[in-house]
N, C-alpha and C positions, 0 to 999 in steps of 0.2 A: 154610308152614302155621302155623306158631307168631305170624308177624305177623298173619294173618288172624284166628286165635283170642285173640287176646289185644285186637285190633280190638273183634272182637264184644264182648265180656266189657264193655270198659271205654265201649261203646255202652249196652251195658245196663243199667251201673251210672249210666251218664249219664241214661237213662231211667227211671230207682228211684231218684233223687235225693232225692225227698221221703224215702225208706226210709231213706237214708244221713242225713237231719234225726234222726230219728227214732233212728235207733242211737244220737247224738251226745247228743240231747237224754236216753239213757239214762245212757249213762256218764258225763254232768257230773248226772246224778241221783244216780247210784251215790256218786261221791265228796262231794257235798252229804251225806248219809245218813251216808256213814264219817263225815265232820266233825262231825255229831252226836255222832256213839257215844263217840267221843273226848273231846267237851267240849272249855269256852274254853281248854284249855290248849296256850298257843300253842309250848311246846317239844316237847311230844308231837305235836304236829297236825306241825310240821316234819321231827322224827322218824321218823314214819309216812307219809311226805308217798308215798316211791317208793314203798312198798307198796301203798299205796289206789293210786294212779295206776295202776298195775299190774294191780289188780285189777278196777279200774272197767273196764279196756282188754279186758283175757280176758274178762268178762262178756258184754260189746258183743259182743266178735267169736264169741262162739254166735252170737247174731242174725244178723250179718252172711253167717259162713260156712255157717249151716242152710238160709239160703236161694239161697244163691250157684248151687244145682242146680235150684231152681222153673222156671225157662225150660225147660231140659233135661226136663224129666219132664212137660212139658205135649206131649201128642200124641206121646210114644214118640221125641222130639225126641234125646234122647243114643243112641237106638239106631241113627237116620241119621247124626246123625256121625259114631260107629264104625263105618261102612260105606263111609266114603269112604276111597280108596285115601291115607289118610296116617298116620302114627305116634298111636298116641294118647295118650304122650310130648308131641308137641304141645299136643294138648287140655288133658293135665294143666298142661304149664309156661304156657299163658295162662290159665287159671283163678288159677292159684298166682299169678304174677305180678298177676293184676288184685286177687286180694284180698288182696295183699302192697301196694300203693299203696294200695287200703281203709283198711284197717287202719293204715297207717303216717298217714297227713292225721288220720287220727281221732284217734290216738297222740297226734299235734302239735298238733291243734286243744283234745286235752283237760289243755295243759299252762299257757294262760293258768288255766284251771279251778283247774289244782290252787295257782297260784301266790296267786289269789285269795283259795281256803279255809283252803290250810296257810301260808302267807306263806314259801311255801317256793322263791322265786324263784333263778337263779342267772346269774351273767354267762358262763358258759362253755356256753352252747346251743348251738355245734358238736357238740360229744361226745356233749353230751346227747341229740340230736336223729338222733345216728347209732346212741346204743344204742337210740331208738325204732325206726329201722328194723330194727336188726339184730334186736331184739325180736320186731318181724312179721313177719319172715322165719320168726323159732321159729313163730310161732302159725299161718300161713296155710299151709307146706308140710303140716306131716301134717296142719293141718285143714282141707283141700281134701282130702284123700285120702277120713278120716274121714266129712266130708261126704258123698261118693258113695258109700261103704258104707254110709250113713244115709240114704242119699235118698228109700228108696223103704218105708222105717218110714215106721209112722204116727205113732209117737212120737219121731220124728227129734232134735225140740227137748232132749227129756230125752237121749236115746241118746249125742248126739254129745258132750256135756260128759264123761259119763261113762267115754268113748271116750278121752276126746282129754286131760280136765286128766291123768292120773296119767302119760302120755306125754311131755307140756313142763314138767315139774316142773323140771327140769335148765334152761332156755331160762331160765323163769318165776323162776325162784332167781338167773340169770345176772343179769336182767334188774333186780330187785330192787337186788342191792349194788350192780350199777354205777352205778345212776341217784342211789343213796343216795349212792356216796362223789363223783359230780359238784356234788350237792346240799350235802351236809355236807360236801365237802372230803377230800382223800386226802393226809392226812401218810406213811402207811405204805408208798404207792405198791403199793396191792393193784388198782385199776384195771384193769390191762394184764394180768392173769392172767382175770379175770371176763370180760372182752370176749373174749379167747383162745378160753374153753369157748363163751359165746355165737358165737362164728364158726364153732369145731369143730360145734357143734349145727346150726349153720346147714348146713352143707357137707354132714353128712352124711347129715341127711333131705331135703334137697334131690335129693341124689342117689338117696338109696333108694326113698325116694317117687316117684318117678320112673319106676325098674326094676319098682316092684310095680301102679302105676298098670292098665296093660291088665289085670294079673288081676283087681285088682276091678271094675274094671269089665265086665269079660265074664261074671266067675259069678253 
């Protein structure tokens, strides 16, 4: 059940691909904009570099995850899922999962962006590219969840932010110093402690979200 749901999900994101243009072309806006506020100062702009990236990323992914339930909610559609004889466990981990590969391409596509505006490039994109995912993993488990508690607002767009930033502050903090100290270098060797919490965060709303999934979606 979880390959079929995760099938559809990443069918549908294939067919909203202009949408996923569109998210992309937001958050290389957002970071454009920071590079403003900041001005030509090219130590600051480096400085700053993982935070705007960060933040251009969290903004995108409302858009992304607000809408991740539109198919669902057209015709009473997630009410027939939840009717067929399987876990809805399933349903959550391929939603999660598709807007965890979302979120992660968009991560990595918004990294030439940032290297562009902040001249904030680095030679070690292994690490860096895995704290992107590990990043999305923070963003997409609880806000997949978020999402389907929000789905059926009509002010879902504002709702779900609301909801969800004071929730991955922890993930969004992780996610921050690690990408700075791959960017600007780790003499202190504080690395390997920030990826720690970000895997802990990962692990354990993955999982909880998970166990609380069927109740929101049934009240």
């Amino acid at each position: 059940m979880l390959i079929a749901a995760l099938r559809k999900e990443l069918l549908l994101q294939w067919r909203s691909r202009t949408q996923i243009m569109a998210v992309f072309v937001f958050g290389a806006t957002s970071l454009l904009l920071f590079s403003f506020a900041v001005g030509p100062n090219s130590e600051a702009l480096r400085l700053y570099s993982s935070g705007f990236l960060w933040l251009g990323l969290l903004l995108s992914s409302t858009l992304t995850l607000a809408e991740s339930y539109a198919a669902e909610m057209e015709n009473r559609a997630l009410e027939g899922l939840l009717l067929l004889p399987s876990d809805p466990r399933a349903l959550y981990y391929g939603k999660a999962i598709a807007n965890w590969l979302q979120l992660s391409m968009l991560g990595i596509a918004l990294v030439p962006v940032m290297v562009v505006l902040y001249d904030a490039g680095t030679t070690d994109l292994l690490r860096l590219f895995a704290i992107i995912l590990l990043g999305a993993a923070g963003l997409s488990a609880p806000g997949t969840m978020y999402a389907a508690m929000t789905s059926q607002a009509r002010a879902k767009q504002t709702l779900l932010p609301l909801l969800l930033f004071p929730l991955i502050v922890p993930a969004l903090l992780a996610s921050v110093k690690a990408t700075s100290l791959v960017i600007l270098g780790d003499p202190m060797r504080q690395l390997t402690p920030w990826i720690s919490l970000l895997a802990a965060f990962d692990a354990i709303y993955w999982s909880l979200c998970g166990l609380l999934y069927s109740r929101v979606v049934e009240d």
